[in-house]
C-alpha atoms as one frame of an Amber mdcrd trajectory, in Angstrom:
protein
  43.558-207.334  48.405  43.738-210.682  46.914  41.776-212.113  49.768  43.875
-210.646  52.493  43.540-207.305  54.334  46.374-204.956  54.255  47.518-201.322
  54.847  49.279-199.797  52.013  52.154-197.077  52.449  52.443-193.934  51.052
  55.739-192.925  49.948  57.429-190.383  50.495  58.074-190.889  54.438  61.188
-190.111  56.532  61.135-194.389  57.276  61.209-195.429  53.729  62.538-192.252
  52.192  66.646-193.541  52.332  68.951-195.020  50.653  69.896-198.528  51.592
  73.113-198.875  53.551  74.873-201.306  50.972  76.506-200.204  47.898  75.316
-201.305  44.585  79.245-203.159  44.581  78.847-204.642  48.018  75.209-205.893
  47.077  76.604-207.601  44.254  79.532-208.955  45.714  77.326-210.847  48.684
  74.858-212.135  46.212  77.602-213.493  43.957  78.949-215.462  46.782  76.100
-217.321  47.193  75.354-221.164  45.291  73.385-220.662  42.610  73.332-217.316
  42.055  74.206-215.341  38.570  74.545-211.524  38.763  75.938-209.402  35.449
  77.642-206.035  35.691  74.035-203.988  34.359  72.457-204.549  38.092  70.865
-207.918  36.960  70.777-211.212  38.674  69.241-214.394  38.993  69.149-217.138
  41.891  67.678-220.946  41.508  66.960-223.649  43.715  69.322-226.644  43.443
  67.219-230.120  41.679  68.102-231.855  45.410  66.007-228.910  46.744  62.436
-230.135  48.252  61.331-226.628  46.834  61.834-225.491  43.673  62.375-221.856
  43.403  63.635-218.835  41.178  64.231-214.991  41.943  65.056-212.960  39.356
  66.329-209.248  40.237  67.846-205.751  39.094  69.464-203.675  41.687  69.506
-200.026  40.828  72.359-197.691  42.043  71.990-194.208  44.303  74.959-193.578
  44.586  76.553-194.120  47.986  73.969-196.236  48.807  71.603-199.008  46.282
  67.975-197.484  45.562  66.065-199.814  45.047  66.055-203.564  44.256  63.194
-205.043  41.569  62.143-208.921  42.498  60.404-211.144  40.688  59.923-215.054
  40.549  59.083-217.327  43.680  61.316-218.299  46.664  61.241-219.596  50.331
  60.656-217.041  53.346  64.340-218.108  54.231  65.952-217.160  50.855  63.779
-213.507  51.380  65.032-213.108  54.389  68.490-213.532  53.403  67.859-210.924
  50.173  66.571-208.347  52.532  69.194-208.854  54.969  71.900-208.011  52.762
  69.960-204.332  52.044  70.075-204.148  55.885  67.018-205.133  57.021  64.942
-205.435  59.282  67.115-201.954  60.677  66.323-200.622  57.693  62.970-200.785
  56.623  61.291-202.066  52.811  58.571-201.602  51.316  56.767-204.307  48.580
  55.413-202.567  45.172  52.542-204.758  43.869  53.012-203.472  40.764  49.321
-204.907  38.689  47.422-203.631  41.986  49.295-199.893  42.122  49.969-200.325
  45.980  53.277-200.277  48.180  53.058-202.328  51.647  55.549-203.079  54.278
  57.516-206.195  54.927  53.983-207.847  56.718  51.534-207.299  54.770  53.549
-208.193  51.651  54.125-211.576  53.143  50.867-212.600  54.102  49.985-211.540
  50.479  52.572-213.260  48.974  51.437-216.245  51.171  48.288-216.020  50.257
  49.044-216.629  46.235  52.343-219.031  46.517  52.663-222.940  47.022  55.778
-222.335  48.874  55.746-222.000  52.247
């Protein structure tokens, strides 16, 4: 896929098959806290690197409710491992575990294989 060989998931599985462990109002209030970052009450938000930044970066989002716990969380836009890391941490990973949707290919794939995808089409490193 794209040049890089990966195992896709099939969902529904016990693993991936939860809620995460953050409500949709805790989610919201940790990425509000953070520089640069714009969320509105519908679920939407939007992050962007600072012009000082070596790496210039933008994540747009949309977290979607379940009820005690958020769903799921849609990404799009560019950003640094780091700054992914940090998004995925605050839906408790790596304890809990995520899966990618590519959405143009049809195909889900776990934290790894997403990356070196992602890594495979992005100047950022």
């Amino acid at each position: 896929m794209r040049g890089v060989e990966v195992e896709s998931v099939q969902l529904p599985t016990p693993e991936y098959a939860t809620l995460f462990p953050i409500t949709f109002e805790g989610l919201f209030a940790e990425i509000a806290s953070w520089p640069r970052f714009f969320c509105e009450p519908d679920g939407s938000f939007v992050g962007v690197s600072g012009s000082d930044e070596p790496i210039h970066w933008q994540v747009d989002g949309q977290v979607f409710d379940g009820g005690p716990g958020v769903l799921y969380v849609e990404l799009r836009g560019t950003c640094t491992p780091a700054l992914l890391d940090r998004l995925l941490a605050a839906l408790g990973w790596p304890a809990t575990p995520v899966v990618f949707q590519l959405i143009l290919e049809g195909v889900l794939l776990r934290d790894d294989d997403f990356r070196r995808v992602a890594s495979a089409l992005s100047p950022i490193d």
